[in-house]
C-alpha positions as CSV (number, residue, x, y, z in Angstrom):
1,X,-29.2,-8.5,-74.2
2,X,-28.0,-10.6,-76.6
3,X,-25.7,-13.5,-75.4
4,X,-23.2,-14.7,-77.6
5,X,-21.0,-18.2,-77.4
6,X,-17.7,-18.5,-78.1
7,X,-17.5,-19.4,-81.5
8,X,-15.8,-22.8,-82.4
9,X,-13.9,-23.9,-85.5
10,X,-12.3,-27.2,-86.4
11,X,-9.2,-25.1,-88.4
12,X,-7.2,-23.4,-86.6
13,X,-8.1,-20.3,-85.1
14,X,-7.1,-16.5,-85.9
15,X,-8.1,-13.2,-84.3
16,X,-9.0,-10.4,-86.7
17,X,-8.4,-7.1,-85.5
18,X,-11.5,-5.5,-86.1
19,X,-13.3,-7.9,-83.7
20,X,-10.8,-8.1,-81.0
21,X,-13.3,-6.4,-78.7
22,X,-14.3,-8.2,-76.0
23,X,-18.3,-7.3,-77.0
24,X,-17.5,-9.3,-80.0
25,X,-17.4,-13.0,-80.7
26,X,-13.9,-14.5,-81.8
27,X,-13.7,-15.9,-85.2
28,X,-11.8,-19.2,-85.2
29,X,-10.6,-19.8,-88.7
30,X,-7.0,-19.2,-90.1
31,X,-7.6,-16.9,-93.5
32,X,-7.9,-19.8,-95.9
33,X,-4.9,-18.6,-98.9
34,X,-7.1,-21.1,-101.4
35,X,-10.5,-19.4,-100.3
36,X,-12.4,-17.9,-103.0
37,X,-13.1,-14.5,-101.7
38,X,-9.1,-13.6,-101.6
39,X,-8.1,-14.4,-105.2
40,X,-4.0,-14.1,-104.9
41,X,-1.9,-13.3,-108.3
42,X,2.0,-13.3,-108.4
43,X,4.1,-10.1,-109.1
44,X,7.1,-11.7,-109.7
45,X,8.7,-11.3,-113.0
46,X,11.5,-13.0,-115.0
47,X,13.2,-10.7,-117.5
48,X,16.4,-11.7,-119.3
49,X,19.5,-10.1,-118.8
50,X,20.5,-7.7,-121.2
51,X,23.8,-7.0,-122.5
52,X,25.2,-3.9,-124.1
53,X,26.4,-4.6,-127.4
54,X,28.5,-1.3,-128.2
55,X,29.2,2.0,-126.0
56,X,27.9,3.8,-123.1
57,X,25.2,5.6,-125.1
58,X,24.0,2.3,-126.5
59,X,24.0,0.6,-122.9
60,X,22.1,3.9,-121.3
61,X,19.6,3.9,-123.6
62,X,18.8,0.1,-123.7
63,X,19.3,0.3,-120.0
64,X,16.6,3.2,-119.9
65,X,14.3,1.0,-122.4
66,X,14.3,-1.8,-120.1
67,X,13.6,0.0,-117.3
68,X,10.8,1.6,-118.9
69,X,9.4,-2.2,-120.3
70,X,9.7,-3.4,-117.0
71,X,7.6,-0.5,-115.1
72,X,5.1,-1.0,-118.0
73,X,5.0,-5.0,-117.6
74,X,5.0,-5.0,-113.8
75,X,2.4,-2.3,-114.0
76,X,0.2,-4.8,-116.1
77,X,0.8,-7.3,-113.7
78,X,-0.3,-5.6,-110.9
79,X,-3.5,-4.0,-112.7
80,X,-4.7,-7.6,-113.8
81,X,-4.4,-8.8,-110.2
82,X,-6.1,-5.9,-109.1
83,X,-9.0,-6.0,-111.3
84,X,-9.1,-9.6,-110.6
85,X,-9.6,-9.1,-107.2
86,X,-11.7,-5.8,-107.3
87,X,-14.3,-7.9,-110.1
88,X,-14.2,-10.6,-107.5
89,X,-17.8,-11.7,-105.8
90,X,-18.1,-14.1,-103.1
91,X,-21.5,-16.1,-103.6
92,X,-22.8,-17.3,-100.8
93,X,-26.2,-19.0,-99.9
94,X,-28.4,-18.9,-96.9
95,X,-29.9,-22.7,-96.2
96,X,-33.0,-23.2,-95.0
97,X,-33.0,-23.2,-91.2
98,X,-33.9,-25.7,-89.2
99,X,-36.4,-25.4,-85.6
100,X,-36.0,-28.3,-83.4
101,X,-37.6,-28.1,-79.7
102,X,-40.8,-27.8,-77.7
103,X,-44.0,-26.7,-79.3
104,X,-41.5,-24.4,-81.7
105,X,-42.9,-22.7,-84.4
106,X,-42.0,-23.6,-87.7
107,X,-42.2,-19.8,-89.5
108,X,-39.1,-18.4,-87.1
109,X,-37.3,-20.5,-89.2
110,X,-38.2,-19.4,-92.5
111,X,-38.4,-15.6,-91.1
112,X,-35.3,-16.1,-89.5
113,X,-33.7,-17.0,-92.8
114,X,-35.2,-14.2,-94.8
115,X,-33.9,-11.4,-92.5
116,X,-30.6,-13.6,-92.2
117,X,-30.3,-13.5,-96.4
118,X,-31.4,-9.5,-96.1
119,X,-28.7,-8.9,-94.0
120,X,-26.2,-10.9,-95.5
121,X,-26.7,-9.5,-99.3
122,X,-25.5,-5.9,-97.3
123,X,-21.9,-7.1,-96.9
124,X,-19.5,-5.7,-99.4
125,X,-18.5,-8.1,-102.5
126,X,-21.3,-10.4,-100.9
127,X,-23.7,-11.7,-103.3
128,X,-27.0,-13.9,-102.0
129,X,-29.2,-15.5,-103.9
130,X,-33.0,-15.8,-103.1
131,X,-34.2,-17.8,-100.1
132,X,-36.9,-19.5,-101.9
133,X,-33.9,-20.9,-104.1
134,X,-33.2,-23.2,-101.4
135,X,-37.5,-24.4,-101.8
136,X,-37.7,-28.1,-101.7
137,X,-33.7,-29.1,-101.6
138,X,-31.7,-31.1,-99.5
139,X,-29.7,-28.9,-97.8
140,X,-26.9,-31.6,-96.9
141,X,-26.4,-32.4,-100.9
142,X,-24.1,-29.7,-101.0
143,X,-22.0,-30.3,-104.0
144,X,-25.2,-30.5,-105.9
145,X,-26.5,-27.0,-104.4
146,X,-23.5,-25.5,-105.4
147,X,-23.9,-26.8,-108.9
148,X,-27.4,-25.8,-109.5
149,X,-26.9,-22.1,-107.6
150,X,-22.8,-21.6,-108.2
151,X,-22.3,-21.1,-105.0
152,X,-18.6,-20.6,-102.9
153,X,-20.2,-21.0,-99.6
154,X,-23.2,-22.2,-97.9
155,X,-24.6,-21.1,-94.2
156,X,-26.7,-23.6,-92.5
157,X,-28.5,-23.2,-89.7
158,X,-30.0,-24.3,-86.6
159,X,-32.6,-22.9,-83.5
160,X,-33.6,-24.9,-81.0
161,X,-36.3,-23.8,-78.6
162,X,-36.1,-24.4,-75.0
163,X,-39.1,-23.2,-72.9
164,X,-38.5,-18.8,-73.7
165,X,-35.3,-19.3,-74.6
166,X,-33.4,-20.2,-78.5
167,X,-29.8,-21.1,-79.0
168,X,-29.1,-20.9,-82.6
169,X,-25.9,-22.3,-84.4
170,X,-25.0,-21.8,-87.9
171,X,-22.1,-23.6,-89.7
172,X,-20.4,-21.8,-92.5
173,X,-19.1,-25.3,-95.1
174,X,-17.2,-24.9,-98.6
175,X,-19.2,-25.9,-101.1
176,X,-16.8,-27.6,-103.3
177,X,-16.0,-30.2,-101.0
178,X,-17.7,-29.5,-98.0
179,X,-15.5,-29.0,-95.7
180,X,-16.7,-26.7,-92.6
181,X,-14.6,-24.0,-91.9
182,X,-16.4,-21.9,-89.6
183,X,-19.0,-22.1,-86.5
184,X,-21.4,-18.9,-85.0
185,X,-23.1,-20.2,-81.8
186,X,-25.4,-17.5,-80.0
187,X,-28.4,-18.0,-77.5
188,X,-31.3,-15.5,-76.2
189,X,-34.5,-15.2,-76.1
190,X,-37.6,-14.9,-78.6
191,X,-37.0,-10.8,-78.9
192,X,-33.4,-11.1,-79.5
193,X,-33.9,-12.8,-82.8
194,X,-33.3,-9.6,-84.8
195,X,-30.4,-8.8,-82.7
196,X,-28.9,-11.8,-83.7
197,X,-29.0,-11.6,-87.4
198,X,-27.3,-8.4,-86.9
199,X,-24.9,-10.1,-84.6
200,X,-24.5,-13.1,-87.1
201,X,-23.9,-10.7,-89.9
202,X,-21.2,-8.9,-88.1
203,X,-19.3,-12.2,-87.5
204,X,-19.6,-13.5,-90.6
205,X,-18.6,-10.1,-92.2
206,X,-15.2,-10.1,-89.8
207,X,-14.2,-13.7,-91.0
208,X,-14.7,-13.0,-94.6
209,X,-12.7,-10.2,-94.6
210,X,-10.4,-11.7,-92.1
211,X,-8.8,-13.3,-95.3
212,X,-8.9,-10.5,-97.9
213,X,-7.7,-7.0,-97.8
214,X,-9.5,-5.7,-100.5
215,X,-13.7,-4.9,-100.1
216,X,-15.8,-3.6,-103.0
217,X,-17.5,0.0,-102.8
218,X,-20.9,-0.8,-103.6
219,X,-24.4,-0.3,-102.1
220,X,-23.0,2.6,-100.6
221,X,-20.1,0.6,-98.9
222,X,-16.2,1.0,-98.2
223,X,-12.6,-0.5,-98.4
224,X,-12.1,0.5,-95.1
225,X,-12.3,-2.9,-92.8
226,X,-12.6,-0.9,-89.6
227,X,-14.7,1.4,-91.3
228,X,-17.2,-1.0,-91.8
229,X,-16.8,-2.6,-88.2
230,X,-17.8,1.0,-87.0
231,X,-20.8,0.8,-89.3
232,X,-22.1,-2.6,-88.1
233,X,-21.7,-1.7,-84.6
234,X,-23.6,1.1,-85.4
235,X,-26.4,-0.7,-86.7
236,X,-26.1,-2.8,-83.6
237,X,-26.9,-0.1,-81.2
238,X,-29.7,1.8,-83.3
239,X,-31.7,-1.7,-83.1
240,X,-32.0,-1.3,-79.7
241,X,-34.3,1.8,-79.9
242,X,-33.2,4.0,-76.9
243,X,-31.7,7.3,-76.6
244,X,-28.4,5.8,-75.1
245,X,-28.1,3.4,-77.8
246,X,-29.4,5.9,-80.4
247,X,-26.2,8.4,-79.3
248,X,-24.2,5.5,-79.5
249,X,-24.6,4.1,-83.0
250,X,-24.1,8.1,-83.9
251,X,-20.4,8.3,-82.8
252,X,-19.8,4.8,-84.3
253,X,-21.4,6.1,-87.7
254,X,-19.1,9.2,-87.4
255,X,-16.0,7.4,-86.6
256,X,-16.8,5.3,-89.8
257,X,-17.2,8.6,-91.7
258,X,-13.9,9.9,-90.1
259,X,-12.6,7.0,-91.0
260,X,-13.9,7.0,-95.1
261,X,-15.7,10.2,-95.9
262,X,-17.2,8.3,-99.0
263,X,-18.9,5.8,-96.9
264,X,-22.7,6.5,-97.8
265,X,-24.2,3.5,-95.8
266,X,-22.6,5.5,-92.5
267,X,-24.3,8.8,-94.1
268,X,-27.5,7.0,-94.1
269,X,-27.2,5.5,-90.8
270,X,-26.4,8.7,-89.1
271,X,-29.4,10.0,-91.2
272,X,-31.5,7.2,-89.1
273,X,-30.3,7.3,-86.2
274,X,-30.7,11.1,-86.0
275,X,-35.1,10.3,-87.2
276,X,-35.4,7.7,-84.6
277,X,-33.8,10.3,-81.9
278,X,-36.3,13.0,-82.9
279,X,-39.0,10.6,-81.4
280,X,-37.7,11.2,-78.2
281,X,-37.1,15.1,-78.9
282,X,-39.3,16.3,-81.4
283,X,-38.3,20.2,-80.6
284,X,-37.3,21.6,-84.0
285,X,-35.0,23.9,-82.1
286,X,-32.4,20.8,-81.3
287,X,-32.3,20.7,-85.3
288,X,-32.6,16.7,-85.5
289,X,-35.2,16.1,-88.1
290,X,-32.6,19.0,-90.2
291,X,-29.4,16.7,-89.5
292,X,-31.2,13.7,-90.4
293,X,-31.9,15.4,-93.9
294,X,-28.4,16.6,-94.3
295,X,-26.9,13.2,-93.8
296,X,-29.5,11.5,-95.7
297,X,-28.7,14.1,-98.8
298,X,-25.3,13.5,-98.3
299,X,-25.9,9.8,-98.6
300,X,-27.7,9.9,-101.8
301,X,-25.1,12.0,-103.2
302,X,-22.5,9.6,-102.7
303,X,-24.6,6.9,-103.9
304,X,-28.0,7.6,-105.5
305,X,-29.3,4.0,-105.8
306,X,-28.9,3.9,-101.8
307,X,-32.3,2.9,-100.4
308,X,-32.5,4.0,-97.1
309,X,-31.0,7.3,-97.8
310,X,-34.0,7.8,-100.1
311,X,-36.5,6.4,-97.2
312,X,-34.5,9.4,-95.2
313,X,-35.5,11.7,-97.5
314,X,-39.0,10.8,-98.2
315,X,-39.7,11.4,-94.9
316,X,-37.9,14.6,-94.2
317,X,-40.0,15.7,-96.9
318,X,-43.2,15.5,-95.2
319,X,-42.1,16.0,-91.4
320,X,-40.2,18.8,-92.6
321,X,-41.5,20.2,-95.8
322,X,-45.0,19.3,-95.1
323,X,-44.7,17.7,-99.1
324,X,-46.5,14.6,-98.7
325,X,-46.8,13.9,-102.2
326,X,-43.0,13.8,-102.4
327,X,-42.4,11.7,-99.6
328,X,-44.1,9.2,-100.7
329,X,-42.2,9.2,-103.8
330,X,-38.9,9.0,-101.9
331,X,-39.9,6.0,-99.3
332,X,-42.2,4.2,-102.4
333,X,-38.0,4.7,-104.3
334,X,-36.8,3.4,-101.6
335,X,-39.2,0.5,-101.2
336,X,-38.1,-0.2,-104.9
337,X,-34.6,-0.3,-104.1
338,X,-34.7,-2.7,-101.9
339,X,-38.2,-3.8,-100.8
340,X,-36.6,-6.7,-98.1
341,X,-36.4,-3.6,-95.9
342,X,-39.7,-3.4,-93.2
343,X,-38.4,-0.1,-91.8
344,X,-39.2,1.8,-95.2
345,X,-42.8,0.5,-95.3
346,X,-43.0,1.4,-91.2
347,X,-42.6,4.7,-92.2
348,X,-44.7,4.7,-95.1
349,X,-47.3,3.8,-93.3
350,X,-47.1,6.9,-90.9
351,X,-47.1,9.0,-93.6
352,X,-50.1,7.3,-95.2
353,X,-52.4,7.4,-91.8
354,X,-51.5,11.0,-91.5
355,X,-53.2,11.4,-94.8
356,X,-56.5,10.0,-94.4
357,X,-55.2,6.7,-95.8
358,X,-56.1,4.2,-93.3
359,X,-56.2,1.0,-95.1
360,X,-52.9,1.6,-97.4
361,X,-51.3,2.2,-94.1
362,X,-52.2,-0.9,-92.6
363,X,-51.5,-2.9,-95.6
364,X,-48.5,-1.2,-96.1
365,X,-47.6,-2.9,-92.0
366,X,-48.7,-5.9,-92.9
367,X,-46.3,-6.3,-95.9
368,X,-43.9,-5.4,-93.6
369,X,-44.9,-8.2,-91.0
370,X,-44.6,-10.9,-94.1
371,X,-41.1,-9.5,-94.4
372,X,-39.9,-9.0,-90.9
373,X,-42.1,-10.8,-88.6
374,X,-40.2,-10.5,-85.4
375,X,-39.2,-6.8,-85.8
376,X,-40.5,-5.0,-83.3
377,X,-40.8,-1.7,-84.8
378,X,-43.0,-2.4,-86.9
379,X,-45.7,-3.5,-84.0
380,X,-45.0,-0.4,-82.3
381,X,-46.0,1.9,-85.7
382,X,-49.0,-0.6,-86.4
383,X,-50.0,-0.2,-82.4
384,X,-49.8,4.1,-83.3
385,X,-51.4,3.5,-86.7
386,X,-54.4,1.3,-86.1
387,X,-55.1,3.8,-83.5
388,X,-55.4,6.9,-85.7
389,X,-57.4,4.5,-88.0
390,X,-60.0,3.6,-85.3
391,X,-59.0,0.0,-85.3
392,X,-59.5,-0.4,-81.9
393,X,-58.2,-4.2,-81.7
394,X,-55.5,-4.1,-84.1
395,X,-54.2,-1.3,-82.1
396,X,-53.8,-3.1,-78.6
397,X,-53.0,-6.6,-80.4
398,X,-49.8,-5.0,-82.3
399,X,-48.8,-2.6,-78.8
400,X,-49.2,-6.0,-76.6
401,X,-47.0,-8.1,-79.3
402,X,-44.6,-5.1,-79.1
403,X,-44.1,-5.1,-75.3
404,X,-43.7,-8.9,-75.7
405,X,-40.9,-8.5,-78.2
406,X,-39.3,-6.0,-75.6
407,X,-41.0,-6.6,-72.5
408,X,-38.0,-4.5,-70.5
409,X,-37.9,-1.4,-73.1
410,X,-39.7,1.7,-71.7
411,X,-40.7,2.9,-75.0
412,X,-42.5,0.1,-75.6
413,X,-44.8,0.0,-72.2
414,X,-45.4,3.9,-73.6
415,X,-46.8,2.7,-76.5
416,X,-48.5,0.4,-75.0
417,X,-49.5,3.0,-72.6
418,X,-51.0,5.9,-75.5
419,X,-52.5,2.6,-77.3
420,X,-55.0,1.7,-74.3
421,X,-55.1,5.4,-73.3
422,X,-56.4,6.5,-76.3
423,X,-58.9,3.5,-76.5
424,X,-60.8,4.6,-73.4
425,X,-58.4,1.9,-71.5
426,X,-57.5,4.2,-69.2
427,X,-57.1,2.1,-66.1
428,X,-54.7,-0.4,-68.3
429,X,-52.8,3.3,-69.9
430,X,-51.9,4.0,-66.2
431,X,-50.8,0.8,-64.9
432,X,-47.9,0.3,-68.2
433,X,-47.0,3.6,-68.1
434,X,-46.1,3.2,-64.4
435,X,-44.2,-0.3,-65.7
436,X,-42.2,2.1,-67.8
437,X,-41.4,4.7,-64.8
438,X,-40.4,1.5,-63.3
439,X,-38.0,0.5,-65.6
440,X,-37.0,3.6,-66.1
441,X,-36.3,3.9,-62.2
442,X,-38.1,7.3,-62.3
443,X,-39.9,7.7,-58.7
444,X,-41.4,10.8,-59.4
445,X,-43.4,9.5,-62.2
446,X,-44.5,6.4,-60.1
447,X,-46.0,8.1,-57.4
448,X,-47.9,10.4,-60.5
449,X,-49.2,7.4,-61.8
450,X,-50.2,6.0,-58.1
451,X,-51.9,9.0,-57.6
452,X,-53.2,9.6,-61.5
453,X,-55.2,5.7,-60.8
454,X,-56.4,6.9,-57.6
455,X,-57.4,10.4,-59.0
456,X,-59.2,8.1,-62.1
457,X,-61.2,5.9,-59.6
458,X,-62.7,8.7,-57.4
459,X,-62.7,11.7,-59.5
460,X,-62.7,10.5,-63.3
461,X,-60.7,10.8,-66.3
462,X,-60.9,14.8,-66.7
463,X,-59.5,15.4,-63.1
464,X,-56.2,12.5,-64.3
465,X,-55.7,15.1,-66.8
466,X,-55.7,18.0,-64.6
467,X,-53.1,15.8,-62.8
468,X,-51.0,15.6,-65.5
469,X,-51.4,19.6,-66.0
470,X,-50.7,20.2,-62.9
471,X,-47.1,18.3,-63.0
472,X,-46.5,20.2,-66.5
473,X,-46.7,23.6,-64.6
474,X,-44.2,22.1,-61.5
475,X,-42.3,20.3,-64.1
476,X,-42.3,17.2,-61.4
477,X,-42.5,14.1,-62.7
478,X,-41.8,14.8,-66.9
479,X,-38.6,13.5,-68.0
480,X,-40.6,11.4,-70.1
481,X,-41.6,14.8,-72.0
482,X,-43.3,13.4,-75.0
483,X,-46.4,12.1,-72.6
484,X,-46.6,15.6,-71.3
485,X,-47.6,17.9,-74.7
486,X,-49.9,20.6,-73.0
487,X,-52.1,20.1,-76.1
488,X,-53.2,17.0,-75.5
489,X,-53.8,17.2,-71.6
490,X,-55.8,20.5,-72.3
491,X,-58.0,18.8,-74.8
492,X,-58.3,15.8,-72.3
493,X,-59.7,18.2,-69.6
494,X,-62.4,19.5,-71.9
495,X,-60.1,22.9,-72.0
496,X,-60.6,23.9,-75.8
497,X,-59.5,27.5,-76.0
498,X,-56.6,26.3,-73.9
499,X,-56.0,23.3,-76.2
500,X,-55.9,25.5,-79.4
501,X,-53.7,28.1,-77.8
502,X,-50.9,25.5,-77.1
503,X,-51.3,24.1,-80.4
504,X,-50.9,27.5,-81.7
505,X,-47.5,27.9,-80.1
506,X,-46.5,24.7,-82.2
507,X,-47.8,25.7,-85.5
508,X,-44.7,28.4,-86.6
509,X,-42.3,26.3,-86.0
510,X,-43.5,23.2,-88.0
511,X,-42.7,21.2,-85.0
512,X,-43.7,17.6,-86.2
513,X,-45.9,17.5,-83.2
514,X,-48.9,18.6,-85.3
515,X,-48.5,16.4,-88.4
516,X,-50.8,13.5,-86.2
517,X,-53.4,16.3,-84.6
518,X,-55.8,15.7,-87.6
519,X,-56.0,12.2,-86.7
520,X,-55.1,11.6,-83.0
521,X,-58.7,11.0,-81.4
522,X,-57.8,13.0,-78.6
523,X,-58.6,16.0,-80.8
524,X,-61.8,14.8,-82.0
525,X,-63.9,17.1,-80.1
526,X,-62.4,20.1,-81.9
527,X,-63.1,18.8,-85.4
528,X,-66.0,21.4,-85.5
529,X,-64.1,24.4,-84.4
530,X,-63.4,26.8,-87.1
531,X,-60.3,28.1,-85.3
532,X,-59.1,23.9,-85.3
533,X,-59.6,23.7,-88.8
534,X,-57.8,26.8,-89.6
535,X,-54.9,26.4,-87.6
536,X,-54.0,23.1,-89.3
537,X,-54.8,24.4,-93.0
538,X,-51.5,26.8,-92.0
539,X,-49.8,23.6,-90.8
540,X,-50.4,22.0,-94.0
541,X,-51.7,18.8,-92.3
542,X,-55.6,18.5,-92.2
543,X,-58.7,15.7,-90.5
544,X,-59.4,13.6,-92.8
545,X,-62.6,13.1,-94.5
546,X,-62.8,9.6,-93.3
547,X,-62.7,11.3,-89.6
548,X,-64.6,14.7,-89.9
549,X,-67.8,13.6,-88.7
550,X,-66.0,11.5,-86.1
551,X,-65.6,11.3,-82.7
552,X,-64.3,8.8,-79.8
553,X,-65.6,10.5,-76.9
554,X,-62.2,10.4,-75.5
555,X,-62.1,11.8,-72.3
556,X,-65.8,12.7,-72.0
């Protein structure tokens, strides 16, 4: 969890409703009436009296004349302010930030500024120039900064490292005269990092608006202040990759669309949150993967140059539609769009392995780590990937960074878990994915695992998966149901007609269960089986001819 400090301000201080909450930190800065992101006109009008000069028809009509002048020059008025203040953009630059402490690493700070500048250039009327602007300048010579880049503001910043844990403050100044006007303290440790740009960009987002009442619709945004705090909080909670949090950020995406039904970032952020659920329930019968298209649709509707609705899209159109070549249209668009985004390339990637395409998938990850070095999802998807590819190493490097990132988030001990399973580790498999039962306070599947490493050390790997079929049949022990597909327990226990028949089952409903069977090694002993072959030609999904001669010996 994130811990956030007060925030402190030299000027004043002011609450803005939308981040009254106690969950969010206080913004202490009165709106500024000269800042530059609430340009203010005046409505006020002096007209000349005007006096009849004959008879009542004269005076009604002249009356009615200068009635009509004065709705058409107050009109004016107002439409010039308004346009003044719609056509307004705030530029604001993201300084280099600074790592002071023990032993600290000097690329947090660059990375941190990179995802900081990604996030920033999201807020409405926000514009950000490059980080690499900022290359070789002297951060404190602001008035010559704000020459050179025209900037209205400037956010410097600071981590220091302390042992495990960072506190990071970041000081919002005026560039014209360099006054400071606003300060964003927060502190955590090494795996909050991404949490904390999101946090940052929430804070900065309530104080700018905390002085304007008018936001511009663009990259799929809204005019709608609380609107947008429902979106942000939304993307808060979908960071934090659990179903909880997942069902969370969906009501606070709905709320924003209750809120503005034109909103198409909340469109696509439903659309997300709805893909990353389906990890956890991949049963098409829920319908998740089919709402995650809808709202993804919807998104690019309202605003077609939306990337992540387009990454959405892409990959409904291969989980779903089985139309690879499409999908990889649709996330390379949304790449395009807006290629600071690591999650689009994530999922590229999956879609690449699933092809065949080993090495375009793992270079597709590591663009994605040059991007987003500290985001843990991408680990996780390189852990999955490198496995399917055979890379052995890279896959338990990336899991292990991934737990380390979230060392208390049950997901990732799984991964870690399927990572060292799957590459004959299965002594290591056993003892995380009894860390996750831990953590997940599940007894049942403790004990399982206590008695699965027992099982493995007298009896040998085929009898642990015997155990595991055993608990399917009782149900004991599977909350966690994605580590319990019959599939993959039958094909562990050397059970191949019993293997196919379950996958089988899966093939009419397209569950997206079967779109990694061509490549998941625990199916490599039925690459030879005509049945195996033919089943997955009606799936759509096929081994690769990288991997057709190939085989792990998993389980053996």
């Amino acid at each position: 969890m994130v811990e956030t400090l007060a925030i402190r301000s030299s000027i004043g201080a002011a609450t803005d409703e939308a981040a009254s909450d106690a969950d969010q930190a206080t913004i202490a800065r009165a709106p500024d009436e000269s800042s530059p992101i609430a340009p203010h006109g005046t409505f006020g009008q002096h007209l000349e009296e005007i006096r009849p000069r004959s008879g009542f028809r004269q005076v009604w009509l002249i009356g009615f004349l200068a009635i009509g002048l004065l709705s058409i020059v107050a009109w004016g008025v107002y439409h010039r302010h308004q346009s003044r203040a719609a056509a307004y953009t705030l530029r604001l630059g993201i300084g280099p930030v600074r790592v002071l402490g023990d032993a600290a690493p000097g690329d947090i700070g660059d990375a941190f500024q990179l995802e900081l500048s990604d996030a920033i250039s999201k807020l409405p009327r926000v514009q950000v120039p490059a980080a690499k602007a900022f290359a070789n300048s002297n951060v404190l010579d602001i008035p010559r900064i704000s020459r050179e880049l025209n900037l209205d503001d400037l956010l410097l910043g600071t981590i220091v490292k302390q042992d495990d844990h960072f506190d990071l403050r970041f000081e919002l100044v005026r560039t014209a005269d360099a006054t400071h006007v606003a300060s964003f303290e927060y502190s955590g440790l090494k795996k909050d990092l991404p949490a904390i740009c999101n946090r940052l960009q929430q804070d900065v987002f309530h104080y700018l608006q905390s002085g304007t009442s008018v936001l511009q619709t663009i990259k799929g945004s809204t005019n709608d202040a609380q609107a947008y705090d429902l979106y942000l909080r939304g993307i808060y909670h979908r960071m934090e990759r659990d179903p909880d949090s997942l069902k969370q950020s969906l009501t606070e995406f709905h709320q924003a669309i209750d809120r503005d039904p034109n909103f198409a970032a909340a469109y696509a952020g439903m659309a997300t949150a709805y893909l990353e659920l389906s990890i956890f329930d991949s049963n098409p019968r829920d319908g998740l993967l089919n709402k995650s298209k809808s709202f993804a649709q919807q998104s690019v509707k309202l605003d077609p140059l939306l990337a992540e609705g387009h990454a959405v899209l892409g990959s409904m159109s291969y989980k779903l539609d089985r139309d690879f070549a499409s999908g990889e249209s649709e996330l390379r668009t949304a790449i395009r769009l807006d290629p600071t985004q690591a999650a689009y390339r994530d999922w590229l990637s999956v879609l690449l392995v699933e092809e065949g395409r080993f090495d375009e998938a793992l270079e597709q990850l590591n663009l994605a780590k040059t991007g987003a070095p500290f985001l843990p999802s991408v680990f996780a998807t390189e852990g999955l990937v490198a496995t399917y590819a055979r890379r052995d190493a890279t896959a338990i490097a990336a899991a292990r960074k991934y737990v380390s990132l979230l060392p208390d988030l049950p997901f990732a001990h799984n991964t870690l878990a399927w990572v060292y399973f799957e590459t004959l580790h299965y002594k290591e498999g056993i003892d995380e994915w009894r860390q996750m039962a831990m953590l997940q306070h599940d007894s049942a599947r403790v004990q399982l695992e206590n008695r699965g490493m027992d099982v493995l050390k007298t009896k040998g790997i085929r009898a642990y998966a015997r155990l595991r079929l055993d608990a399917i049949d009782k149900k004991q022990a599977t909350a966690q149901f994605n580590d319990f597909m019959p599939a993959e327990w039958y094909a562990c226990a050397g059970d191949r007609d019993r293997a196919i028949a379950e996958l089988e089952k899966l093939e009419p409903s397209q569950d997206s269960f079967m779109l990694h069977v061509g490549v998941d090694p625990l199916f490599d002993s039925l690459h030879g089986d005509a049945r195996f072959l033919s089943l997955l030609s009606r799936a759509r999904v096929m081994v690769p001819p990288a991997l057709q001669n190939v085989n792990s010996h998993l389980c053996e």
